[in-house]
C-alpha positions in Angstrom: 105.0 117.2 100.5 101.1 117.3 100.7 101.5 120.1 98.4 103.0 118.2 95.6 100.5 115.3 96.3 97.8 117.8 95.8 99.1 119.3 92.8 100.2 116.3 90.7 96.5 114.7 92.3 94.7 117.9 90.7 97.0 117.6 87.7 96.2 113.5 87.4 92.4 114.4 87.9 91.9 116.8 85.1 94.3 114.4 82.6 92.1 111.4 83.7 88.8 112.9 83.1 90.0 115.0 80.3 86.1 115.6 78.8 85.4 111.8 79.3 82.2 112.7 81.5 80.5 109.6 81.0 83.3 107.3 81.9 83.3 105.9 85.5 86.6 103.6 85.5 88.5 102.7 88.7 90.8 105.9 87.9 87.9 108.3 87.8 86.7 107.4 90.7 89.8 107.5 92.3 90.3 110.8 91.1 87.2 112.4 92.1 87.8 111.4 95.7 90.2 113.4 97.6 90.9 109.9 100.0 92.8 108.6 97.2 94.8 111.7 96.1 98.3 110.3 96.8 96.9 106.9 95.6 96.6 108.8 92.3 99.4 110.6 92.2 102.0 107.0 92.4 99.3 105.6 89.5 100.4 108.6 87.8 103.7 108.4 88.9 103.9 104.5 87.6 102.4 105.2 84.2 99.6 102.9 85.1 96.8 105.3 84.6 95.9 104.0 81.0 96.2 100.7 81.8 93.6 101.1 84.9 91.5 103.1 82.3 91.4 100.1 80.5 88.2 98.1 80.0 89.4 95.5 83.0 88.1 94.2 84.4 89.8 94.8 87.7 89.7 94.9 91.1 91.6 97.5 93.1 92.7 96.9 97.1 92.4 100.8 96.8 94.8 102.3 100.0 93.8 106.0 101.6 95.9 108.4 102.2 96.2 107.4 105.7 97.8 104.5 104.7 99.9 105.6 103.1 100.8 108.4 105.9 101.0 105.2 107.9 104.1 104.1 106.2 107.7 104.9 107.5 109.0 108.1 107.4 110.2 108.9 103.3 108.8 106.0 101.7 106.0 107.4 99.5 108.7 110.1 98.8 111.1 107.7 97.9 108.5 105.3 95.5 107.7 108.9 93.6 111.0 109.3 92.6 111.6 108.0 88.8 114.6 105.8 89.5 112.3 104.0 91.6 109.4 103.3 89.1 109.6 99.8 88.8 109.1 99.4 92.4 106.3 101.6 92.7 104.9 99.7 89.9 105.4 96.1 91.7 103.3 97.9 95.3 100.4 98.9 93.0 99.8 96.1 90.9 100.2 94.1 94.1 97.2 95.9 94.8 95.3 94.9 91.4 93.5 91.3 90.4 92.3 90.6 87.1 89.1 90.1 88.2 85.4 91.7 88.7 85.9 90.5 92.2 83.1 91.6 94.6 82.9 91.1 98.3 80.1 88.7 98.2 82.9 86.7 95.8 85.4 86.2 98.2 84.6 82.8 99.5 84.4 82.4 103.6 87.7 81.8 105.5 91.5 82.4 104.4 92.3 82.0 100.5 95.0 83.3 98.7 94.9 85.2 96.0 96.8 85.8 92.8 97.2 89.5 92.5 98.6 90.8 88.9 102.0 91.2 90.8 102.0 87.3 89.9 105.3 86.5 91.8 103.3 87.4 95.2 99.9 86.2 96.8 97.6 88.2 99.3 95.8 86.2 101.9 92.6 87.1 101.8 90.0 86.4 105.1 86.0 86.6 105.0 84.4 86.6 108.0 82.0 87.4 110.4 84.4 90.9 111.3 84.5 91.8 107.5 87.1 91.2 104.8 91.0 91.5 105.8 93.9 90.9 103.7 97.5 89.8 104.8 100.1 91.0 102.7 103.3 90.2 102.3 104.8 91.3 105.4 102.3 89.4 107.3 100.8 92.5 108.3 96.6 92.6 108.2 94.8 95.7 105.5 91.1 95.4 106.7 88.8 96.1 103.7 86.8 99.2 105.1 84.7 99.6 102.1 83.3 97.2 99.6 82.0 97.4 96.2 81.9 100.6 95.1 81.3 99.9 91.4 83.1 100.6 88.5 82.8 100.1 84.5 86.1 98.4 84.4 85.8 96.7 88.1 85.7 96.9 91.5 87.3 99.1 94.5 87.7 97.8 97.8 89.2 100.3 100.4 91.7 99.4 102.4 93.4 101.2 105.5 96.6 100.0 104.8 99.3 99.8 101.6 100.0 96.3 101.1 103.2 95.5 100.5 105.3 92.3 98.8 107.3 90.1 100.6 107.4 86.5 101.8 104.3 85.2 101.2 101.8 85.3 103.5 100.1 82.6 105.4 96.7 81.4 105.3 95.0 80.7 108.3 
């Protein structure tokens, strides 16, 4: 399976930078980093790599591949498969706000937020440990890098996929 991550990644790289040297969207950057190779490969799988090429802005709750390793046994198999598209599509944009929203944004203490999945919210939490995000399972993402800078937003890495469900509370 890492093969074909690796392969549609490699594929999804060279389509997403296709002689655009001078761009620097979330995408590229995405794509240039092997961290976020199956990350890339369900944006490509989604259709959602125009859209995250667009001029935002955005800001991307960007998983690693360890995350998504971290999820049960078949899943990221199972999101890759056409038929299940629209799903795929729902996890991702849960992962997207419509916002330039740096860290130094995200006000102290537990706020939710509207991601562009707009039937869910992600409780976010600033504090004195760093940024964490609660998704819809109730289960806690911590934000393991901030800021890295894009034309079209802002990535945020996070070491786990966050994932709709009830939504989450706020402490």
């Amino acid at each position: 399976m890492k093969t074909i991550f690796k392969t549609v990644a490699t594929v999804a790289a060279l389509t997403l930078t296709g002689g655009a040297a001078t761009a620097n969207t979330i995408v590229d950057i995405a794509a240039g980093d092997d961290r976020f190779s199956t990350l890339v490969a369900a944006v490509t799988a989604a259709g959602l790599v125009e859209t995250l090429q667009g001029d935002g802005p955005f800001t991307v709750f960007a998983p690693v591949n360890d995350a998504f390793a971290a999820l049960p046994e078949g899943t990221v198999e199972t999101l890759l498969q056409p038929e299940n598209k629209d799903q795929l599509t729902n996890v991702l944009l849960y992962h997207v706000d419509d916002r330039n929203l740096t860290a130094e944004m995200i006000p102290a203490g537990s706020n939710y937020f509207k991601p562009v999945l707009a039937s869910e919210r992600l409780c976010i939490t600033k504090g004195a440990e760093g940024v964490m995000i609660a998704d819809g399972t109730g289960e806690m993402a911590n934000v393991v890098i901030a800021n890295i800078k894009a034309d079209n937003g802002v990535i945020h890495v996070v070491d786990k996929v966050l994932l709709p469900g009830t939504r989450p509370a706020c402490h």
